[in-house]
C-alpha positions as CSV (number, residue, x, y, z in Angstrom):
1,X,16.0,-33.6,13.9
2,X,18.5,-30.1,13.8
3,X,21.9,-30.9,14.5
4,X,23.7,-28.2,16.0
5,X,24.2,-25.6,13.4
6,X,20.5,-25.5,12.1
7,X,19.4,-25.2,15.6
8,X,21.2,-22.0,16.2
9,X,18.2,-20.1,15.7
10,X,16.4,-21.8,18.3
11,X,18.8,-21.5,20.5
12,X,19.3,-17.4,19.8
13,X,15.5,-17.5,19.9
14,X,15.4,-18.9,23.4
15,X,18.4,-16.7,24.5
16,X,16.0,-14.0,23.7
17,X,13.0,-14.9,25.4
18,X,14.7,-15.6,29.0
19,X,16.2,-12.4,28.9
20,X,13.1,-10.8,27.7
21,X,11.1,-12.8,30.4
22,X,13.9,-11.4,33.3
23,X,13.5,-8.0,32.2
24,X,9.5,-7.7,31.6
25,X,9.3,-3.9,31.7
26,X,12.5,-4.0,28.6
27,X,12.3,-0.8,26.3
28,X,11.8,-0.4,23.1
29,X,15.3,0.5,23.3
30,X,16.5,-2.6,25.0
31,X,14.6,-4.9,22.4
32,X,15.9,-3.0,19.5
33,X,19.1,-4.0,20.8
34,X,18.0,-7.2,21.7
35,X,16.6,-7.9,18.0
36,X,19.4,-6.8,16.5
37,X,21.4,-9.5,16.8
38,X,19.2,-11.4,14.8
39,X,22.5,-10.7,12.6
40,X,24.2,-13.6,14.6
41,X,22.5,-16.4,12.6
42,X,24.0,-15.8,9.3
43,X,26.7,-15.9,7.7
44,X,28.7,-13.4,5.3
45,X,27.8,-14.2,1.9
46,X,30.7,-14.3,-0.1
47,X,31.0,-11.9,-3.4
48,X,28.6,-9.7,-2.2
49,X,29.2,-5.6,-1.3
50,X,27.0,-3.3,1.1
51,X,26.4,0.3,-0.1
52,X,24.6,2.6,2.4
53,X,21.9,5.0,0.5
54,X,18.5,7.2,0.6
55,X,15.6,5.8,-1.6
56,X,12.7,7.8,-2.0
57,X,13.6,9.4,1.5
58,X,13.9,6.2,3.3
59,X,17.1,5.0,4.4
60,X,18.2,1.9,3.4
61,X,21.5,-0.6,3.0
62,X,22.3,-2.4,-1.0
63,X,23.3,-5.8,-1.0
64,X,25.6,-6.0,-4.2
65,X,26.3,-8.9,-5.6
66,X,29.0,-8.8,-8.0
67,X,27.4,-10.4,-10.7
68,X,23.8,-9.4,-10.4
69,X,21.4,-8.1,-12.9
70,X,21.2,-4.4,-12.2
71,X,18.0,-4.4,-13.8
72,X,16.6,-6.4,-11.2
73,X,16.0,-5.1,-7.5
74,X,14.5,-7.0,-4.7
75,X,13.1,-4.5,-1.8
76,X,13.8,-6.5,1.5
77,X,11.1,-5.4,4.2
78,X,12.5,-6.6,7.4
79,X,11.0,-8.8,10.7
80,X,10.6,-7.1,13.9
81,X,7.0,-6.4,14.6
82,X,7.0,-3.4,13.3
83,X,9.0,-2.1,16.0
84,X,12.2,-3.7,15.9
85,X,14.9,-5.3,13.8
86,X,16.8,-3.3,11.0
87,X,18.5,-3.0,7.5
88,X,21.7,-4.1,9.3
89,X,20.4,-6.7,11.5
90,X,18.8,-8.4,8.1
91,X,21.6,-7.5,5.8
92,X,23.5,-10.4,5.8
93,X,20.2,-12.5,4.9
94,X,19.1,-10.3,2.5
95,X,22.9,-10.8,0.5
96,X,22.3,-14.8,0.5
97,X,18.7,-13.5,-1.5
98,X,20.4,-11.4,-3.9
99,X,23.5,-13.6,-4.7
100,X,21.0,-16.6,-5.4
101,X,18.3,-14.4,-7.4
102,X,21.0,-12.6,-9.2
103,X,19.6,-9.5,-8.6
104,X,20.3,-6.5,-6.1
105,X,18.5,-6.2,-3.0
106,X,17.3,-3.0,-1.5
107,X,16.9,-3.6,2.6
108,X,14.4,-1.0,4.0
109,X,15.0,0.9,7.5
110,X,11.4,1.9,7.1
111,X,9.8,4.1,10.1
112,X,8.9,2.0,13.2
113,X,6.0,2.0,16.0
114,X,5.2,2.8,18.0
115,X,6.9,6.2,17.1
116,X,5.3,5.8,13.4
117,X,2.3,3.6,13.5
118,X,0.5,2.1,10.3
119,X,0.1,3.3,7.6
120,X,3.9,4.8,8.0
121,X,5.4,1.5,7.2
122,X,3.7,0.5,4.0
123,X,3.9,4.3,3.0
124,X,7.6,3.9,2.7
125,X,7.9,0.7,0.9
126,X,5.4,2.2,-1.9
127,X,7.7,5.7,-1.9
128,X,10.9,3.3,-2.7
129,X,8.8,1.9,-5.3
130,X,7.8,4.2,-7.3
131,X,11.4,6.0,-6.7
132,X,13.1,2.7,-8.3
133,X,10.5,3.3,-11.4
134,X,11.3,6.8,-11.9
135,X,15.1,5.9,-11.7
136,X,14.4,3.3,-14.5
137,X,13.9,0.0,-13.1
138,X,10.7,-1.7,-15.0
139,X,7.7,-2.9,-12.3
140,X,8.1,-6.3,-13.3
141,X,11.8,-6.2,-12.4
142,X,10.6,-5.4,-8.8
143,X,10.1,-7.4,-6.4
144,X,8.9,-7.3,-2.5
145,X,10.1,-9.8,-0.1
146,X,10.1,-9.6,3.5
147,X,9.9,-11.9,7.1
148,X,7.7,-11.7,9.6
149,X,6.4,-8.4,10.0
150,X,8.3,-7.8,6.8
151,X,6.3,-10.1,5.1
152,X,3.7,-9.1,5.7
153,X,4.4,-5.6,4.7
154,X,5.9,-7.6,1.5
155,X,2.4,-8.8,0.8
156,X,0.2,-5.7,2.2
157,X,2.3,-3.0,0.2
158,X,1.6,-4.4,-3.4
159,X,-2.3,-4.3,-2.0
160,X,-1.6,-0.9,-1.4
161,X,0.2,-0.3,-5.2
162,X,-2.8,-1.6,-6.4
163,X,-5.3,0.1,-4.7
164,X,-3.1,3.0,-5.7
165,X,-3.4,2.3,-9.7
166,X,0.2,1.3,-9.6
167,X,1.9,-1.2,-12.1
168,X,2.3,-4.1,-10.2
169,X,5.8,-6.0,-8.8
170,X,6.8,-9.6,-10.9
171,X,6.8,-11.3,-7.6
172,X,6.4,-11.6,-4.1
173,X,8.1,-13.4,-1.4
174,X,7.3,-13.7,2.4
175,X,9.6,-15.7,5.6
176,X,7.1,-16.6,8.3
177,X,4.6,-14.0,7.4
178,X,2.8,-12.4,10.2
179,X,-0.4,-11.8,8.5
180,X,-2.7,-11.8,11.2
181,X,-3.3,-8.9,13.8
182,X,-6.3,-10.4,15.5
183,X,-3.3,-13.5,16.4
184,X,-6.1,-16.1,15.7
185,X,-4.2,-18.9,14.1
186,X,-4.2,-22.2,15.7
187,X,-0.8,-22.8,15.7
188,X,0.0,-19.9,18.4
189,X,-1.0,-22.7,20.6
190,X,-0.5,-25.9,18.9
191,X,2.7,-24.7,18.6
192,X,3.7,-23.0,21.5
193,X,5.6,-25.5,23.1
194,X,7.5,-25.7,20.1
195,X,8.3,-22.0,19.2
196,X,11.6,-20.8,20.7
197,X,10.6,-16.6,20.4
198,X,7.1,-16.2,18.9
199,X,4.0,-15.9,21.4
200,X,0.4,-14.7,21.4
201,X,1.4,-12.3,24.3
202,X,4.2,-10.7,22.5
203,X,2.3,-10.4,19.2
204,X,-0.5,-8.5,20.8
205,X,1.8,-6.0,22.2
206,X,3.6,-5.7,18.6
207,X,-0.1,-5.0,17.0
208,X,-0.9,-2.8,19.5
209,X,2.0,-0.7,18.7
210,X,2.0,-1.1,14.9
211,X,-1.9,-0.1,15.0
212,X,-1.5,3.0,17.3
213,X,-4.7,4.1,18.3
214,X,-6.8,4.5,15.1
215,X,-6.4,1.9,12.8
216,X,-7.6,-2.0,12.6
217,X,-6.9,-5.1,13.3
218,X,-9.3,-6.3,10.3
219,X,-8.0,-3.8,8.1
220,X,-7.3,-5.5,4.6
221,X,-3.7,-3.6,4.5
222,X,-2.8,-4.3,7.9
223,X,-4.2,-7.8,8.1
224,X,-4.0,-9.1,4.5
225,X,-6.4,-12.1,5.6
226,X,-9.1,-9.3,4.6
227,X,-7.9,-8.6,1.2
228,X,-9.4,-9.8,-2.3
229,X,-5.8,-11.0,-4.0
230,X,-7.0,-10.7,-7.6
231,X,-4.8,-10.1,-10.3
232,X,-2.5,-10.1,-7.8
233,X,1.4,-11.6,-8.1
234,X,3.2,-14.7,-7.9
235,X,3.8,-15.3,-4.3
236,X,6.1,-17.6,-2.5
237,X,5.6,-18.5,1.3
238,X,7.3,-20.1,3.4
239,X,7.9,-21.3,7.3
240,X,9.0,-23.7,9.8
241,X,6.6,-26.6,10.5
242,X,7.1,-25.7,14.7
243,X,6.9,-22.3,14.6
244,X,4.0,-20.3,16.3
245,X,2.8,-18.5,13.0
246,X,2.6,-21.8,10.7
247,X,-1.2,-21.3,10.6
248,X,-0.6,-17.1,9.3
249,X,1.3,-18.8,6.3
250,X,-1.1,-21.4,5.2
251,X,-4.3,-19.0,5.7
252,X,-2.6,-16.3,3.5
253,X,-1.4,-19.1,0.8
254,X,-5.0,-20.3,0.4
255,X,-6.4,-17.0,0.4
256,X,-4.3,-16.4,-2.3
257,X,-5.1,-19.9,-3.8
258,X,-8.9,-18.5,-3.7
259,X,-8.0,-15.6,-6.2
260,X,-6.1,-18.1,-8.7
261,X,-2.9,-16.4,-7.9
262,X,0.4,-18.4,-8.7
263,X,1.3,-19.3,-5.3
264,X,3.6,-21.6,-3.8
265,X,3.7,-22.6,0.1
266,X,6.8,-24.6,1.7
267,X,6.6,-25.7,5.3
268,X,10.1,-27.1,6.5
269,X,10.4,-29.8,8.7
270,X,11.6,-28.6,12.6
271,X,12.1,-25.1,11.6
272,X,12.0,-22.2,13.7
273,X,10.6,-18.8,12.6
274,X,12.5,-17.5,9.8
275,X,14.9,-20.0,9.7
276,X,16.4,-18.7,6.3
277,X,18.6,-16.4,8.5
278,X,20.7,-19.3,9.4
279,X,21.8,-18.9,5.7
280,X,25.6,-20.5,5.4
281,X,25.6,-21.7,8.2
282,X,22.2,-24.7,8.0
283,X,22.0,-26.9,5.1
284,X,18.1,-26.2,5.7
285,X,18.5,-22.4,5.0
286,X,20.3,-22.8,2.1
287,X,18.5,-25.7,0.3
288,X,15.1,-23.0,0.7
289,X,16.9,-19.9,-0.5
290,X,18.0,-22.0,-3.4
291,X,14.5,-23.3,-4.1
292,X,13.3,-19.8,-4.1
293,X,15.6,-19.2,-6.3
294,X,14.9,-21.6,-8.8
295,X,11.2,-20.5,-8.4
296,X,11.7,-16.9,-9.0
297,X,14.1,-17.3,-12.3
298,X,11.2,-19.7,-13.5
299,X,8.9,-16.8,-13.9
């Protein structure tokens, strides 16, 4: 059962959806505001230092820990849908990553829909890519890692390095992924009752605005489900055993498992969606940021 700090989430989560469900015709304004205080669930990491900067022409925020290996750089796609969420709102979570990898963390304010539709979003995480190679940081140094929509923009860009003849990232790591456009998992409604923010109805309105008018729901790059993962990096997934988008996590762990890639999936008991953001703050958040952790230094 969560005790009161490690239901947090949750209870942000349903904050959310009242207001969401009060204000039915909200903007894309009023729910970038609203996502942006997806911030609220962690807290500071300590020995860690922010540097604002422009990477490959995208902006983006460093987390800096103070003993990191500068040769080492995660790039931190954030959640949002596509649409909403930011570099600040996930900066805080994406410090708790780089203090326990050891390694500095590049978050992303890549282009959002429905403004920028796909492919914008996976263009920009391939441009700061190959801008952290030319400035000297080694492919296998790299590594993509993402929630939600982020994670799945953390799977579907190093489809798209590859496709592009690219040298490849050492690893990969995806919160909640939302994998799948066509929102047919079974645990949308095995777990509705269950899932504080997540719903069918508000995922179809998020693809429809990442997909614009022209691209696919069965796409391999926007729907991963699609893609042939061979040859492709280690991949570590994880999720919250009652959130909505369980089922997108297992799918895209066995379609990995299909292609012999070294994949690990960890499902945590009575988490919410992305429940690492409740890093320093949930003995849950931490123990999984640390086992990642473990994992990725085991490479």
């Amino acid at each position: 059962m969560a005790n009161k700090e490690s239901d947090f989430l949750r209870t942000l989560y349903q904050n959310w959806s009242e207001r969401m469900a009060a204000d039915p015709e909200m903007s894309i304004e009023g729910l970038r505001a609203l996502f942006d205080e997806w911030g609220k669930a962690t807290l500071e990491a300590e020995g860690v230092c922010y540097k604002s900067d422009t990477v490959g022409g995208v902006d983006a925020i460093w987390a800096l820990p103070v003993d990191a290996d500068k040769a080492k750089v995660l790039i931190f796609t954030h959640g949002g849908g596509f649409a909403v969420g930011s570099a600040d709102s996930h900066r805080k979570l994406a410090a708790h990553f780089a203090k326990a990898l050891g390694a500095n963390c590049l978050v992303l304010n890549y282009r959002l829909a429905p403004e920028h539709p796909y492919p914008a979003q996976i263009d920009d995480v391939v441009a700061v890519y190959k801008a952290l190679i030319a400035q000297g940081i080694s492919a296998e140094n790299i590594s993509t890692i993402g929630d939600s929509a982020g994670g799945n923009l953390a799977i579907s860009s190093v489809l798209k390095m590859r496709e592009l003849g690219l040298a490849l990232p050492g690893s990969v790591i995806a919160m909640s992924p939302w994998i799948d456009m066509e929102t047919t998992g079974v645990s949308l409604q095995s777990n509705a009752a269950t899932d504080a923010l997540v719903s069918a109805e508000l995922l179809a309105g998020m693809a429809g605005m990442f997909l614009g008018e022209s691209a696919s729901a069965s796409d391999p790059l926007t729907n991963p489900l699609y893609a042939d993962f061979k040859d492709y990096p280690a991949l570590y997934i994880t999720a919250g055993s009652v959130e909505a988008l369980l089922d997108d996590a297992v799918r895209i762990h066995e379609k990995a498992e299909e292609s012999s890639v070294n994949t690990v999936l960890s499902i945590v008991e009575g988490m919410q969606h992305v429940f690492p953001f409740m890093a320093g703050r949930a003995s849950e958040a931490d123990a999984e940021i640390e086992k990642i952790a473990a994992w990725y230094k085991a490479l």
